[in-house]
N, C-alpha and C positions, 0 to 999 in steps of 0.2 A: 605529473602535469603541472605547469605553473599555474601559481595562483591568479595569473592574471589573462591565460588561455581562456577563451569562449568554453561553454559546457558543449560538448557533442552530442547533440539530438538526432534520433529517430523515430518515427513514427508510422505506423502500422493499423489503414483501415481498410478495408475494402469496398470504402463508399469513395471511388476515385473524385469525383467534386469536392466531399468534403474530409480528403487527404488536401487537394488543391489552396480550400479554403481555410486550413487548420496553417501548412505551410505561408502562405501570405501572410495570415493574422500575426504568425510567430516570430516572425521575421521584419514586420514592421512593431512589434511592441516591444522587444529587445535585443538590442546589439550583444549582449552579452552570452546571447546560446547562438549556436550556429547550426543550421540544419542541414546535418550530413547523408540522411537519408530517409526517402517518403515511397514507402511499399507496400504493395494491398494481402500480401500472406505472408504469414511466419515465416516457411520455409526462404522464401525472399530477403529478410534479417538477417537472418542466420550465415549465408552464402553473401551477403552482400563486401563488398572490399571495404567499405571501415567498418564494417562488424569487427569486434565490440567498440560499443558507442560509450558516452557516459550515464545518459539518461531516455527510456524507450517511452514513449505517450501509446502504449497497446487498447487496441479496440479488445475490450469483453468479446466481443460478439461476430468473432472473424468464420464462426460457423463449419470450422474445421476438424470439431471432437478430439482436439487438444484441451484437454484439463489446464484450465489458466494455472493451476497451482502448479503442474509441472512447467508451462513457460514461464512461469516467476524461477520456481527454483534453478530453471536451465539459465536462465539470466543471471541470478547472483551469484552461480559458482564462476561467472565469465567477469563480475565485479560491474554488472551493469543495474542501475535503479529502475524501477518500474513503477510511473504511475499510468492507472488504467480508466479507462476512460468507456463512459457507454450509457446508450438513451436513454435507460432508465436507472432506478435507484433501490433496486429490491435489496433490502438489510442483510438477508440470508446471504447474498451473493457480496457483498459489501464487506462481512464478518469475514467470510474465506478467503476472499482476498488479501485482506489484510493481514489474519492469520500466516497464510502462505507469502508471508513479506511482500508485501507490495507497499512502499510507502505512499502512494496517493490515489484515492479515485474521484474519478471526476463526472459529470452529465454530460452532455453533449453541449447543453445550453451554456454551460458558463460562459463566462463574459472572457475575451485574448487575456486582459491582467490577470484571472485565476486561473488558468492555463499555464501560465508564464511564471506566477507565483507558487506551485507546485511542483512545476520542473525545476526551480532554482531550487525548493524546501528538498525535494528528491534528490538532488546531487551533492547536498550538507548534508544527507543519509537524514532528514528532517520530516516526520507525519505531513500530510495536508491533508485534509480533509471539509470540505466547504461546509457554513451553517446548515445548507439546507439537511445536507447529506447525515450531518452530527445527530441533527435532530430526530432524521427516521433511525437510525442506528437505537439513540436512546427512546424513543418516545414510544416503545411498545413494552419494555418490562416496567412495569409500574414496580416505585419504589427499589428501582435500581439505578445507582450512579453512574454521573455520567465519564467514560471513559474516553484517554485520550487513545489517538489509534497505538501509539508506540505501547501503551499500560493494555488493550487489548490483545496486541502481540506478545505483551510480555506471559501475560494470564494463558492464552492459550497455550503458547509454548510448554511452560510452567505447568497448567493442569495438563498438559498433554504426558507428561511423564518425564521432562525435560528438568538434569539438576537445573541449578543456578548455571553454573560455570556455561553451560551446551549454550543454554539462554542467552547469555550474553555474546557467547562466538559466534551465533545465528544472526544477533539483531547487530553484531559487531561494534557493541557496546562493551565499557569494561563491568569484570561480576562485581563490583560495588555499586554502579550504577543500577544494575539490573536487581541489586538486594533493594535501591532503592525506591525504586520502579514498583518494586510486590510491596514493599511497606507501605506505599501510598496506595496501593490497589486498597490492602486490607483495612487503613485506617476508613478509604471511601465508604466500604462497606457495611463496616462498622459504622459509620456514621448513617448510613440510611437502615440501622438494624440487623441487619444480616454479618455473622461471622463467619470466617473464613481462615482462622487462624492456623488451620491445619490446610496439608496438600489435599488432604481428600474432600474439605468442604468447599475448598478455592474449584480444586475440576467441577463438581458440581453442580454450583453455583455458576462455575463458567458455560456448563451444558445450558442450565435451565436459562440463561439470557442469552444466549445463541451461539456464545463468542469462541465454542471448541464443539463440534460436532460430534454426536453420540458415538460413533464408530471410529474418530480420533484415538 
């Protein structure tokens, strides 16, 4: 794609007004993404004629009994971004998101420029995550730091049994980068008292703060 081509958006809710209203807002806050399509089910995405897009704005909560973690990962074997979007902000649901690659989630409430500022962060393959959102994520493990979402992804991945190298072809970073990424996990750690120097106290430690689910 050229550098200087619009980003290809889709988006996927099934609250038809406010797919309606998500499109207008999007479309008048920047000329630089262009919305090539607005549909209220997955299966709708998936069939649609420019399927694959660049970047998907996915409702959580499309109430299909699709596990979001397999429509992320059906999405990034297609090389499309996912940020996800949905009324509420429960951490647990937050974590597996992320985990399961999603680089952004959103409330419903936010305001067109973070909406606009996420899809652009998701299509540089870049985390978003809004303060409010940072804060529930951290604000329940006491005396645990605070992580960025891509160091979340990486930690999960990583405690989940994943070498270095798989980690970074996941998060489609290079494995320096990704060596990078755990060294800063571990010195955070470290720095709020907790070591983690080894794989088996990083899973862990990833368990007991949310960030890799017990059955991971």
């Amino acid at each position: 794609m050229n550098a200087n081509s619009p980003i290809r958006l889709a988006i996927v809710d099934d609250h038809r007004m406010l797919l309606g209203a998500l499109t207008e807002w999007i479309r008048s806050a920047a000329d630089d993404i262009s919305m090539v399509a607005a549909v209220t089910t997955w299966p709708e995405l998936l069939t649609h004629p420019e399927f694959p897009v660049d970047v998907v704005l996915l409702d959580l909560d499309l109430k299909d009994n699709i596990p979001v973690s397999l429509k992320i990962s059906t999405l990034k074997t297609t090389g499309v971004k996912t940020v996800l979007m949905s009324t509420y902000s429960e951490p647990a649901l937050v974590r597996e998101a992320l985990a399961a690659g999603a680089l952004g989630y959103l409330v419903k409430s936010e305001e067109a420029s973070m909406i606009v500022e996420a899809i652009r962060a998701a299509h540089n393959g870049e985390s978003f995550i809004s303060a409010e959102l940072d804060l529930a994520l951290t604000g329940g493990n006491e005396g645990s730091p605070r992580l960025s979402a891509q160091e979340r992804r990486v930690m999960a991945l990583y405690g989940a049994g994943e070498p270095v190298k798989a980690v970074a072809t996941q998060l489609g970073i290079s494995e320096e980068t990704a060596k990078s990424y755990l060294k800063r996990i571990r010195e955070k750690y470290r720095l709020a008292g907790h070591d983690v120097g080894t794989k088996v106290a990083l899973r862990k430690r990833a368990i007991r703060d949310g960030i890799l689910l017990q059955n991971d």
